[in-house]
MOPAC internal coordinates of N, CA, C and O (Angstrom, degrees):
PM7 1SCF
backbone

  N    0.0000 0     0.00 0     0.00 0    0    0    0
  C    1.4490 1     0.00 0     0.00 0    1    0    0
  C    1.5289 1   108.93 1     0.00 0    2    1    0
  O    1.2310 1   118.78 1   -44.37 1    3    2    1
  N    1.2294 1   119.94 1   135.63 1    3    2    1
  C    1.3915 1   117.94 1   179.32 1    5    3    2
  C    1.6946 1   115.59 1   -82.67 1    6    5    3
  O    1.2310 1   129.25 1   -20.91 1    7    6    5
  N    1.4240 1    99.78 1   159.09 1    7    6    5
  C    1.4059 1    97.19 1   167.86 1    9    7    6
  C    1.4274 1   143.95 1   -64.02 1   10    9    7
  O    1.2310 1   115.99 1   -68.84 1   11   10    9
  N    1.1468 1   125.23 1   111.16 1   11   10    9
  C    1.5777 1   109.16 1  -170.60 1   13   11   10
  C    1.1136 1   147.97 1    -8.22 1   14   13   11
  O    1.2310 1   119.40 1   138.72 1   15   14   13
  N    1.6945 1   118.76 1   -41.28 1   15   14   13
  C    1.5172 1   122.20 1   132.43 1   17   15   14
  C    1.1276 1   164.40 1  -129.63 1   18   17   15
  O    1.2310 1   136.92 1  -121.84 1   19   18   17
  N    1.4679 1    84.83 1    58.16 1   19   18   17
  C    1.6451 1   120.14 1   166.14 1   21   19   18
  C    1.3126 1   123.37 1   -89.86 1   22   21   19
  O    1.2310 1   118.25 1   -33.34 1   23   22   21
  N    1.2420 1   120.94 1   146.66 1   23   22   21
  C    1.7115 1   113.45 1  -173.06 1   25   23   22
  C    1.5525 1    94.00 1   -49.53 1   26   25   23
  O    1.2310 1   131.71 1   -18.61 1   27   26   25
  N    1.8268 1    95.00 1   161.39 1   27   26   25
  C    1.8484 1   102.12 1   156.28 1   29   27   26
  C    1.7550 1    96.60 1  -141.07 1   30   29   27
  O    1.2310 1   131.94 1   -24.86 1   31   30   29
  N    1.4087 1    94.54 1   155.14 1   31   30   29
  C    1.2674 1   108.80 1   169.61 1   33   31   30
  C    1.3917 1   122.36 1   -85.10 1   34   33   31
  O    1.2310 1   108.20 1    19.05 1   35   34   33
  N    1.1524 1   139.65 1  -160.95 1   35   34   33
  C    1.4099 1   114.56 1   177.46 1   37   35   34
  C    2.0538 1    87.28 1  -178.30 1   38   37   35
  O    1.2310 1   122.31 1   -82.50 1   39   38   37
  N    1.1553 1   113.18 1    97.50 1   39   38   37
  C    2.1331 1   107.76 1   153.59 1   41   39   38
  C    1.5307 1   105.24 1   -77.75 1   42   41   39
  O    1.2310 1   123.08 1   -68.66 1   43   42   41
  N    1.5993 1   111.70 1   111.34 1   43   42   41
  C    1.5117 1   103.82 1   151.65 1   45   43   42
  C    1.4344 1   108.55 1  -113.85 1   46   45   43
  O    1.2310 1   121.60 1   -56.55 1   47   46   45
  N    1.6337 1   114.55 1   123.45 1   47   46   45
  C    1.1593 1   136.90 1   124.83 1   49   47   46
  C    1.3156 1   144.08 1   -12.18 1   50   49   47
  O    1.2310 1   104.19 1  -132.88 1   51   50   49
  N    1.5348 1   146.76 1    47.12 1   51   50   49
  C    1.2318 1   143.71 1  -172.24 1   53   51   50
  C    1.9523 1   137.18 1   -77.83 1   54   53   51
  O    1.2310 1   117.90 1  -113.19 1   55   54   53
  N    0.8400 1   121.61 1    66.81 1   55   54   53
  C    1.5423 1   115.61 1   169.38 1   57   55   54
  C    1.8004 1   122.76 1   -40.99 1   58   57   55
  O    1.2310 1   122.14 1   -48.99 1   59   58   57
  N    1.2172 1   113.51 1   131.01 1   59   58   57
  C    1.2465 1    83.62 1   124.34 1   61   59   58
  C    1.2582 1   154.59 1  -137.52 1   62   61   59
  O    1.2310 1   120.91 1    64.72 1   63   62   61
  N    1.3575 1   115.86 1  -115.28 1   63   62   61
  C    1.7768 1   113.93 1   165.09 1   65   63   62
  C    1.0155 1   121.99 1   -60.48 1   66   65   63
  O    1.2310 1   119.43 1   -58.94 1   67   66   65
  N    1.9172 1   118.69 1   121.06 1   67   66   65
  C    1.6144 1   101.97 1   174.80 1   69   67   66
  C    1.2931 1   135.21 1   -20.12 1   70   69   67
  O    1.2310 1   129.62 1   138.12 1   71   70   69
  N    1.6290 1    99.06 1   -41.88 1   71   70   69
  C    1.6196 1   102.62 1  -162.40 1   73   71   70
  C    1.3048 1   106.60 1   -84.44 1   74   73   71
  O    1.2310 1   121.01 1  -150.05 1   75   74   73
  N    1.2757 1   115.67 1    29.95 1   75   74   73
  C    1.5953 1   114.86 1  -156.71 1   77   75   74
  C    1.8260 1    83.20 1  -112.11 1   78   77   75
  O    1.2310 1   119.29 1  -139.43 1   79   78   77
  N    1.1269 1   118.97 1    40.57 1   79   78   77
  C    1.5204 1   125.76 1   166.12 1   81   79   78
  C    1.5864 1   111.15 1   -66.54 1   82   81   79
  O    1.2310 1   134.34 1   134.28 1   83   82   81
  N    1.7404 1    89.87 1   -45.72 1   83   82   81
  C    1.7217 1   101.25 1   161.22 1   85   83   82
  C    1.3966 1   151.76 1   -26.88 1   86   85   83
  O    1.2310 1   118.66 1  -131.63 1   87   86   85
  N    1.5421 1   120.15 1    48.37 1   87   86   85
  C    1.6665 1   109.49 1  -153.01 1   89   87   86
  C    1.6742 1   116.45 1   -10.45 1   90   89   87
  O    1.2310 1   121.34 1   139.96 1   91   90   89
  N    1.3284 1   115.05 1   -40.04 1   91   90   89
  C    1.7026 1   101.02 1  -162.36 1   93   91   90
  C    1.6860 1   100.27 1   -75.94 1   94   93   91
  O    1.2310 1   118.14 1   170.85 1   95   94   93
  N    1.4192 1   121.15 1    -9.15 1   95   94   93
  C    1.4406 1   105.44 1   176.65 1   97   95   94
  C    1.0998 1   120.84 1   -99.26 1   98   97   95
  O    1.2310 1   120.09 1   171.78 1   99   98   97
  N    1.7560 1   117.44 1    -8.22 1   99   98   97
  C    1.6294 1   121.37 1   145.40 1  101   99   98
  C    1.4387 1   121.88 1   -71.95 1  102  101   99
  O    1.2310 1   123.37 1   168.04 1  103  102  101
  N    1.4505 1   111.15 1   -11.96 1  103  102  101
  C    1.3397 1   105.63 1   172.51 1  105  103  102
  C    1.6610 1   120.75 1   -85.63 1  106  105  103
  O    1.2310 1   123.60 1   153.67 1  107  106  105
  N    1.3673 1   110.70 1   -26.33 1  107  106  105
  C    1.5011 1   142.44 1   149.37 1  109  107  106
  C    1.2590 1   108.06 1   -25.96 1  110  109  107
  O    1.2310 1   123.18 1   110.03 1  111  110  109
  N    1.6663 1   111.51 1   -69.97 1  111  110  109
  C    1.6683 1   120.72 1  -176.50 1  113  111  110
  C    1.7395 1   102.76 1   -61.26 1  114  113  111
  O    1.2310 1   124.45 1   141.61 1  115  114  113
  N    1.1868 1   109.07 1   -38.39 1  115  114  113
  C    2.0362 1   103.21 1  -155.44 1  117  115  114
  C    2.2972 1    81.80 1   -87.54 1  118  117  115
  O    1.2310 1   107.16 1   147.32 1  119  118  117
  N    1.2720 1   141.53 1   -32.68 1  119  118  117
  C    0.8487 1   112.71 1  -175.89 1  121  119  118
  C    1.9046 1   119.68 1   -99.38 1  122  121  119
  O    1.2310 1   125.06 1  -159.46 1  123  122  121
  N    1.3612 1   107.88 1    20.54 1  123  122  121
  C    1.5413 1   125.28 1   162.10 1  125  123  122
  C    1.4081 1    91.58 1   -91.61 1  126  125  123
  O    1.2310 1   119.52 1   150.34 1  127  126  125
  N    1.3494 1   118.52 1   -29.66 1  127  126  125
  C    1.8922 1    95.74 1  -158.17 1  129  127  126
  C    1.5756 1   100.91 1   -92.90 1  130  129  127
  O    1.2310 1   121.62 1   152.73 1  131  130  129
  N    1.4021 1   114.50 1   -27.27 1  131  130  129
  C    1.3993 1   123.17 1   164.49 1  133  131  130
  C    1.5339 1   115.18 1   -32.03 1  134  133  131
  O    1.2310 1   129.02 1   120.61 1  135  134  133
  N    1.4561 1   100.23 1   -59.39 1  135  134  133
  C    1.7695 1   100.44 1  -166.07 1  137  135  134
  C    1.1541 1   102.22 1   -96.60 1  138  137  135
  O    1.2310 1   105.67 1   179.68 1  139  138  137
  N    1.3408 1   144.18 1    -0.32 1  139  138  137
  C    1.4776 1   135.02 1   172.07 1  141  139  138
  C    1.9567 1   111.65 1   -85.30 1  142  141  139
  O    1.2310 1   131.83 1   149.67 1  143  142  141
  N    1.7100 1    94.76 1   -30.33 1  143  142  141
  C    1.2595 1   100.80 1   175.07 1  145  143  142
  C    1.3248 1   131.71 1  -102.55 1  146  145  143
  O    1.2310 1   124.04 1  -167.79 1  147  146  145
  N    1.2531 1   109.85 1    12.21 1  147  146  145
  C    1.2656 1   143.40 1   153.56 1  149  147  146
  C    1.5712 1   118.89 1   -66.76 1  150  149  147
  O    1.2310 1   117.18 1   137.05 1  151  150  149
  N    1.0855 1   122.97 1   -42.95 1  151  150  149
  C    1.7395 1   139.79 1   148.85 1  153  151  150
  C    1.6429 1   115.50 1   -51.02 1  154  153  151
  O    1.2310 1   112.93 1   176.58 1  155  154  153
  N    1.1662 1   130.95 1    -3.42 1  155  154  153
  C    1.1286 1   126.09 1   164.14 1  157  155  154
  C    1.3200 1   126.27 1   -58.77 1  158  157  155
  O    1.2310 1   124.55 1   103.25 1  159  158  157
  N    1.2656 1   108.88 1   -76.75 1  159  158  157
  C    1.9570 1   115.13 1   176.23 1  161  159  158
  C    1.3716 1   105.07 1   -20.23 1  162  161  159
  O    1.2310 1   119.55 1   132.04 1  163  162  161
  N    1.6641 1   118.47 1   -47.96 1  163  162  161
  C    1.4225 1    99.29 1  -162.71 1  165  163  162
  C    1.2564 1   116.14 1   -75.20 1  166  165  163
  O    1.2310 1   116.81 1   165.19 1  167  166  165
  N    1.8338 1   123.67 1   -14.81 1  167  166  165
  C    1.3531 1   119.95 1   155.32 1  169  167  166
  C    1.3482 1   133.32 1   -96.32 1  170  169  167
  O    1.2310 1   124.11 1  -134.51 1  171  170  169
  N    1.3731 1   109.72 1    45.49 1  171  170  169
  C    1.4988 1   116.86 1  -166.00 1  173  171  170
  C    1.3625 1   132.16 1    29.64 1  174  173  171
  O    1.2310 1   130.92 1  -126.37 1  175  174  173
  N    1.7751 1    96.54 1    53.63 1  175  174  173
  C    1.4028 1   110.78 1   157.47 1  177  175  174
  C    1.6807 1   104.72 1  -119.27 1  178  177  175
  O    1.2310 1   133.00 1     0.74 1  179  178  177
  N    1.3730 1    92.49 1  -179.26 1  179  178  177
  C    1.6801 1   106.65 1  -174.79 1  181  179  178
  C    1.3759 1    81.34 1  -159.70 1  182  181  179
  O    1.2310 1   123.10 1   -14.77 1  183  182  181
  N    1.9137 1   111.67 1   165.23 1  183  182  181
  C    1.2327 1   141.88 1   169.28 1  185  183  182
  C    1.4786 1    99.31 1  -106.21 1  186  185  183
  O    1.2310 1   110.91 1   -75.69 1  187  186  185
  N    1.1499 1   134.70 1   104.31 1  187  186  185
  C    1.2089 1   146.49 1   140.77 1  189  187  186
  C    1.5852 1   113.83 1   -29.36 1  190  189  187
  O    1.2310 1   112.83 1   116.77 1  191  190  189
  N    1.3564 1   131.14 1   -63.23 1  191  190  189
  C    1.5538 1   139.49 1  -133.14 1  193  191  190
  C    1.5610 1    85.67 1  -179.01 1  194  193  191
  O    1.2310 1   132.55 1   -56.40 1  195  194  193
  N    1.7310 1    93.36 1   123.60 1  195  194  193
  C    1.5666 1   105.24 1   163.04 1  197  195  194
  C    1.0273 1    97.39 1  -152.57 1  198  197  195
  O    1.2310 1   117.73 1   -58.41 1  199  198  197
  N    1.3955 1   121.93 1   121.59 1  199  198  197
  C    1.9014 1   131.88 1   159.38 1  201  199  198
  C    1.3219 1   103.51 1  -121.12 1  202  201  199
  O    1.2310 1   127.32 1   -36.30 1  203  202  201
  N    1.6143 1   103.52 1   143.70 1  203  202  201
  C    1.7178 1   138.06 1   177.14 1  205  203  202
  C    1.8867 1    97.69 1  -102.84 1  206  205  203
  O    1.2310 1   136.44 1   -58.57 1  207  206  205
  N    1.3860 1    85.76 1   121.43 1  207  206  205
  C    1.6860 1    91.21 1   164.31 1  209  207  206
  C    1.5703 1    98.42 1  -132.21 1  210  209  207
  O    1.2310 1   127.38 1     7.28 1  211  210  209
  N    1.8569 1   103.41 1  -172.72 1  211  210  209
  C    1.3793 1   107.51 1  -150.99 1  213  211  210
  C    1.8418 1   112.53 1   -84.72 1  214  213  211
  O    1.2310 1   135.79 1   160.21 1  215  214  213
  N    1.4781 1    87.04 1   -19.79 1  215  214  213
  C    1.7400 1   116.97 1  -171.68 1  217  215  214
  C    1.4440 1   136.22 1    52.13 1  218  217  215
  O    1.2310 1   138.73 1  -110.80 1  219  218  217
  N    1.7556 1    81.29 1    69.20 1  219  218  217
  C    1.8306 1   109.85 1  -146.67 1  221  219  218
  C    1.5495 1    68.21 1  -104.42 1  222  221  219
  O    1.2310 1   131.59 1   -28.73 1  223  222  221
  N    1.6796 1    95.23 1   151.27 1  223  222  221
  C    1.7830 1   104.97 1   165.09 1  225  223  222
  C    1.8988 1   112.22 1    62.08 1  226  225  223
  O    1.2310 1   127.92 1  -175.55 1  227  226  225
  N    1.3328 1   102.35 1     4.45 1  227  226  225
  C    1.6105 1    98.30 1   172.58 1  229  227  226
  C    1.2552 1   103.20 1    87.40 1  230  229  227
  O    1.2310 1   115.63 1  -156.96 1  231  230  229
  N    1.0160 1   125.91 1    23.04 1  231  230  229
  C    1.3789 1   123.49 1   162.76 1  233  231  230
  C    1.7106 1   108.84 1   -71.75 1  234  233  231
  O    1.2310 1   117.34 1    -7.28 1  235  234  233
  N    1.0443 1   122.67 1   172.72 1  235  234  233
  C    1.4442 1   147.82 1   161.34 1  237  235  234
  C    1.8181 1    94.34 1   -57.42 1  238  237  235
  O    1.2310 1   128.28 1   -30.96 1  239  238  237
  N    1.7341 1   101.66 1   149.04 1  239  238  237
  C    1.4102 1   109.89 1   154.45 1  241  239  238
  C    1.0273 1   115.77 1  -102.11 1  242  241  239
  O    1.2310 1   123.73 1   167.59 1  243  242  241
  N    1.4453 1   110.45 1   -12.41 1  243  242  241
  C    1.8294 1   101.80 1  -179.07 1  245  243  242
  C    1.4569 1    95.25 1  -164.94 1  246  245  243
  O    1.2310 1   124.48 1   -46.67 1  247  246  245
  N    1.7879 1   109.00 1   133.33 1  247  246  245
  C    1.5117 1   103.49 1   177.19 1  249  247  246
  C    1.5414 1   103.72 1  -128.90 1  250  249  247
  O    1.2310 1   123.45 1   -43.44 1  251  250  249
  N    1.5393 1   110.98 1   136.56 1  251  250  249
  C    1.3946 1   118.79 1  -163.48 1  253  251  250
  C    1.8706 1   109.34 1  -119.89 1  254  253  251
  O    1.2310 1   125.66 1   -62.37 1  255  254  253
  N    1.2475 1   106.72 1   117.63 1  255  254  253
  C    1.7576 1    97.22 1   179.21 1  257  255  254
  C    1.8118 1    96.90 1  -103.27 1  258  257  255
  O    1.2310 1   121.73 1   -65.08 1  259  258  257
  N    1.3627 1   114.29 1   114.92 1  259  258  257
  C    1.6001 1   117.07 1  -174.99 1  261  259  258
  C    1.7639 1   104.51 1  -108.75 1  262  261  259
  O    1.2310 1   134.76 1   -28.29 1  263  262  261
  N    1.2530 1    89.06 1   151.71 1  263  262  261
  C    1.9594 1    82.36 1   172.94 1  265  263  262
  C    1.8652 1    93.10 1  -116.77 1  266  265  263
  O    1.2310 1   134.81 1   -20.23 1  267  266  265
  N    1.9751 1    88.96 1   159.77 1  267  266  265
  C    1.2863 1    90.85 1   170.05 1  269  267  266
  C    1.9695 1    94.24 1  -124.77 1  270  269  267
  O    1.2310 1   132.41 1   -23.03 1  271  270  269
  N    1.6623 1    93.64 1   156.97 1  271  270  269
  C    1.6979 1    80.13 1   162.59 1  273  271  270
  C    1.5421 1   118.66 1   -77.14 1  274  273  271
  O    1.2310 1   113.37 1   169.96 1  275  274  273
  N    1.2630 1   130.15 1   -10.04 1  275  274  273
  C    1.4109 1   133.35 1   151.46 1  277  275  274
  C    1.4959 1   111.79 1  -179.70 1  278  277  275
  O    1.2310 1   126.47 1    20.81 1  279  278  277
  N    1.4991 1   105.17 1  -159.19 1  279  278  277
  C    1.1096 1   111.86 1  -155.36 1  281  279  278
  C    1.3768 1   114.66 1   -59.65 1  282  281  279
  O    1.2310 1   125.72 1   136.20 1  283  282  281
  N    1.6513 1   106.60 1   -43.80 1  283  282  281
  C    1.6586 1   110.67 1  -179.75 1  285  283  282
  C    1.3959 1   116.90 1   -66.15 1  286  285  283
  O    1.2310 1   111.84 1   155.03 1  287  286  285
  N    1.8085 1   132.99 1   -24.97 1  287  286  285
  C    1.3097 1   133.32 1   164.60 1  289  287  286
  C    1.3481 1    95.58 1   -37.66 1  290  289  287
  O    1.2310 1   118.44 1    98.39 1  291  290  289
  N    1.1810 1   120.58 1   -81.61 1  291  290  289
  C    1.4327 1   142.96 1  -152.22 1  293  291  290
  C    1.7420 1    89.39 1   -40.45 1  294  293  291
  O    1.2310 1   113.39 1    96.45 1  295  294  293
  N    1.2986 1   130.10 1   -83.55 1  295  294  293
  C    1.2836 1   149.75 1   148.79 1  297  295  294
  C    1.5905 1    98.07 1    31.15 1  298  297  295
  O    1.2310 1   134.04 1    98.42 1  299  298  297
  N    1.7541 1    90.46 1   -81.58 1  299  298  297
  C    1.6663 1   104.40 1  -164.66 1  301  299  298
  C    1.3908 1   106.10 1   -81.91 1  302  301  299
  O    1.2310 1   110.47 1  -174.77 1  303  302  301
  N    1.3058 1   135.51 1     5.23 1  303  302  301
  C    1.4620 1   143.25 1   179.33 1  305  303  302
  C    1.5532 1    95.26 1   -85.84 1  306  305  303
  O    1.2310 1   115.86 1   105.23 1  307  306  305
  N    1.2075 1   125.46 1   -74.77 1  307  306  305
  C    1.2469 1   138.81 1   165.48 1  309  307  306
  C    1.6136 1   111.06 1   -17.97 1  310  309  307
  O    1.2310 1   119.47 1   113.54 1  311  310  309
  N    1.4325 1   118.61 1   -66.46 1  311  310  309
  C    1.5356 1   144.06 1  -148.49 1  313  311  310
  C    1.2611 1    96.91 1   -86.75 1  314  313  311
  O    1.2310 1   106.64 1   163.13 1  315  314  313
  N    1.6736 1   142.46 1   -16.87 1  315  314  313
  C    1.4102 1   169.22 1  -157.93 1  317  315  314
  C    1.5771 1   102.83 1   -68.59 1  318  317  315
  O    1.2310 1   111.13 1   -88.27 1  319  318  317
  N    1.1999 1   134.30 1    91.73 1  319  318  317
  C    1.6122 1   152.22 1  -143.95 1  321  319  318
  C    1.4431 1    72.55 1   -77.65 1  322  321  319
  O    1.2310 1   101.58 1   120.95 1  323  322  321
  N    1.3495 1   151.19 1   -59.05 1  323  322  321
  C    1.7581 1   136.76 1  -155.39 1  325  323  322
  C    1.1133 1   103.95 1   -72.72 1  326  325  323
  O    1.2310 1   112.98 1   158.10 1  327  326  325
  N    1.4785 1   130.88 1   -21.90 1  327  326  325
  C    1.3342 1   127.00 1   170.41 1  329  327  326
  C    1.1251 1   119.25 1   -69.05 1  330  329  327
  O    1.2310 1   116.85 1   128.87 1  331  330  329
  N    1.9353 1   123.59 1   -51.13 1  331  330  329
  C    0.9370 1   138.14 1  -165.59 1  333  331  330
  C    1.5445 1   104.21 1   -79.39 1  334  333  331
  O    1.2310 1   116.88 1   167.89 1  335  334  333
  N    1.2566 1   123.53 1   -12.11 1  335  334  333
  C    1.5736 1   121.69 1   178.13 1  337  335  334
  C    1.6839 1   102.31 1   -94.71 1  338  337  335
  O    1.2310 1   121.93 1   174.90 1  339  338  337
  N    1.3957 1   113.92 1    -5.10 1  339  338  337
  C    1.9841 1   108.50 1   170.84 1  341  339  338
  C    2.0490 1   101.33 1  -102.34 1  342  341  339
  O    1.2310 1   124.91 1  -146.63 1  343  342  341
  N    1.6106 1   108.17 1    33.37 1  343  342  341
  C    1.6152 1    94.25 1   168.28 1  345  343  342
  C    0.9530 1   123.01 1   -68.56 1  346  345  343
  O    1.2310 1   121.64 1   139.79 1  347  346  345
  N    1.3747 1   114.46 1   -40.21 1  347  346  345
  C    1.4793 1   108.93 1   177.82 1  349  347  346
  C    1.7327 1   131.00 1   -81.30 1  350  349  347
  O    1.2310 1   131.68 1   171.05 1  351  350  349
  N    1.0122 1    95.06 1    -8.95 1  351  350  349
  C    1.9048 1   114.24 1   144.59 1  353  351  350
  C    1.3699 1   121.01 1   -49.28 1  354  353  351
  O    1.2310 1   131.19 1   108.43 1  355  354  353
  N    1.4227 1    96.00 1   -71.57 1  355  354  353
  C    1.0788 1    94.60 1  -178.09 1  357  355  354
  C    2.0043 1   123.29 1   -86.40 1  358  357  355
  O    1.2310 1   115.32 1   173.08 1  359  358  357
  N    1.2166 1   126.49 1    -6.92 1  359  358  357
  C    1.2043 1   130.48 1   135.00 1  361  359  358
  C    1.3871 1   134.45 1   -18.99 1  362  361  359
  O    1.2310 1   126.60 1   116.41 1  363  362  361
  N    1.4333 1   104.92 1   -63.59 1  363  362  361
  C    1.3055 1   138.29 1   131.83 1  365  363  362
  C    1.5397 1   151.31 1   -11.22 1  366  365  363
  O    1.2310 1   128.47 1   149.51 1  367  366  365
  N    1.3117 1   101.30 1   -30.49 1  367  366  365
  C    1.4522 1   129.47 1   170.84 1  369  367  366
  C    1.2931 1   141.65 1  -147.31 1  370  369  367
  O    1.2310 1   129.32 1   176.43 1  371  370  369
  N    1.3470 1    99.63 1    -3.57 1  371  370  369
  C    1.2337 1   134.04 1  -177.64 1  373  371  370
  C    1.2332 1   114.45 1  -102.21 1  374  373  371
  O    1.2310 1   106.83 1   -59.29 1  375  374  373
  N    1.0306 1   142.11 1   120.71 1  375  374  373
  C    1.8007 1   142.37 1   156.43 1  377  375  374
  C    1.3002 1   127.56 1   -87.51 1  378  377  375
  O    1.2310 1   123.98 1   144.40 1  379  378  377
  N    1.3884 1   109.96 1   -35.60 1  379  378  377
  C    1.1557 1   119.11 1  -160.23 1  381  379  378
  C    1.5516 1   119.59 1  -149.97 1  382  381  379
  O    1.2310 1   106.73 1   -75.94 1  383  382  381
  N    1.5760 1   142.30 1   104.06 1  383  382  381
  C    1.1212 1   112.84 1   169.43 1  385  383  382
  C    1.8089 1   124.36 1  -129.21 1  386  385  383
  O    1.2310 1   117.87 1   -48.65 1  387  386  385
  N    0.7673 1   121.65 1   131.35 1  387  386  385
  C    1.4975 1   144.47 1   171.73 1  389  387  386
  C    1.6113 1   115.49 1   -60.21 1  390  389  387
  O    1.2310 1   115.91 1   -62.04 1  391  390  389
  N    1.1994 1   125.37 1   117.96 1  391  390  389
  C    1.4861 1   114.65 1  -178.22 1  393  391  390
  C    2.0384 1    98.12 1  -154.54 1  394  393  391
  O    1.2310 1   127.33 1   -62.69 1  395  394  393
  N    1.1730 1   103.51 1   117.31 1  395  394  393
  C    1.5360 1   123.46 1   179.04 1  397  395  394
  C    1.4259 1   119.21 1  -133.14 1  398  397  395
  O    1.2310 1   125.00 1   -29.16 1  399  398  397
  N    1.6325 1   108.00 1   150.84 1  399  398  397
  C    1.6383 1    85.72 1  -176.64 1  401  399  398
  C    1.4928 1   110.96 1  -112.41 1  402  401  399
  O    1.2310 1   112.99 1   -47.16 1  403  402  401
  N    1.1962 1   130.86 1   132.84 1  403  402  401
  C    1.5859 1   139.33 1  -158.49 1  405  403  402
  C    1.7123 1   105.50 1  -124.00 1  406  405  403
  O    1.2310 1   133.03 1   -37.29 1  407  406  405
  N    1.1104 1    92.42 1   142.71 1  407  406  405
  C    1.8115 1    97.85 1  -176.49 1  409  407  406
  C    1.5802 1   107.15 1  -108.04 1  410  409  407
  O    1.2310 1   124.65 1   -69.09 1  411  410  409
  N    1.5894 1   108.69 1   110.91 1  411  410  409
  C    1.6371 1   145.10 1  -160.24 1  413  411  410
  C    1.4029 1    80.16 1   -63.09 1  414  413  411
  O    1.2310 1   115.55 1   -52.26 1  415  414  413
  N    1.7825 1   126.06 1   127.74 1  415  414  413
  C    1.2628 1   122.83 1   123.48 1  417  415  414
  C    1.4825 1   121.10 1  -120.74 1  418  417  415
  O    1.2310 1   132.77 1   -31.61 1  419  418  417
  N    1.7467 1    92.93 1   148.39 1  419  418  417
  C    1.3684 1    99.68 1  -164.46 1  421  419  418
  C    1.7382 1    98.80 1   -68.17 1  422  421  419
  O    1.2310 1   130.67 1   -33.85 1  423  422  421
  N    1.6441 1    97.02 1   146.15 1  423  422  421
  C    1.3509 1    97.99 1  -172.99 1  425  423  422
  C    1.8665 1   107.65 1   -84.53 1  426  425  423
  O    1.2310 1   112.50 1   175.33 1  427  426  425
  N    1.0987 1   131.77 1    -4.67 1  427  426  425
  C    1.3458 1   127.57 1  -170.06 1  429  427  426
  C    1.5889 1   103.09 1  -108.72 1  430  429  427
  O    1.2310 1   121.19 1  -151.65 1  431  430  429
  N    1.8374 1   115.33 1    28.35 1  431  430  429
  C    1.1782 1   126.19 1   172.03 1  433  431  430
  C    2.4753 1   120.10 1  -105.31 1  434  433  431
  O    1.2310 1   142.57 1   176.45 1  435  434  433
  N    2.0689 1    73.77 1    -3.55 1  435  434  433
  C    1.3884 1    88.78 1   162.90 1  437  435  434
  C    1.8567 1    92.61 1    97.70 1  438  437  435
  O    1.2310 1   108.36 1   -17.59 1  439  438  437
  N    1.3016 1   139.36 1   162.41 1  439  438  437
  C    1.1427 1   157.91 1   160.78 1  441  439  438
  C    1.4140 1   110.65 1   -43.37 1  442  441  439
  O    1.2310 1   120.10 1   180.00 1  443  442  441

């Protein structure tokens, strides 16, 4: 776990609703995550790496590695009243989410 204010990395994991077999309710999930993660910069986060898969076999529909500049970004990203006014959006499209913190290496630094 990092120190409070030291950057952290962050893999989130997103499912969603079974019934979300539906392209428009995976499209649902990737354009809630658009505008919620779009609100980052202003708390000194960024999305590093974001891929959409189909989320056949229980896989993830979408897995996101985000940085924060530390603990309190993260804090006020979270605490962010435009976020907290899309819950039931994201309630909504969301089933499931996964969030751990993993330490980014750049891959062109060799194995």
């Amino acid at each position: 776990m990092s120190e409070p204010q030291a950057p952290l990395s962050l893999c989130c994991l997103l499912w969603a609703h079974d019934d979300a077999a539906d392209i428009e309710r995976l499209r649902a999930l990737t354009r809630y995550e658009d505008t919620v993660l779009g609100l980052l910069p202003e708390h000194g986060g960024a999305v590093l790496n974001r891929v959409i898969g189909d989320g056949h076999d229980g896989t993830p529909h979408e897995v996101q590695i985000l940085r924060f500049a530390d603990r309190s970004a993260l804090d006020a990203y979270l605490a962010d009243p435009r976020r907290a006014a899309l819950a039931g959006e994201r309630d909504r499209v969301i089933a499931r989410t996964e969030v751990f913190e993993v330490d980014v290496r750049d891959s062109s630094a060799g194995s």
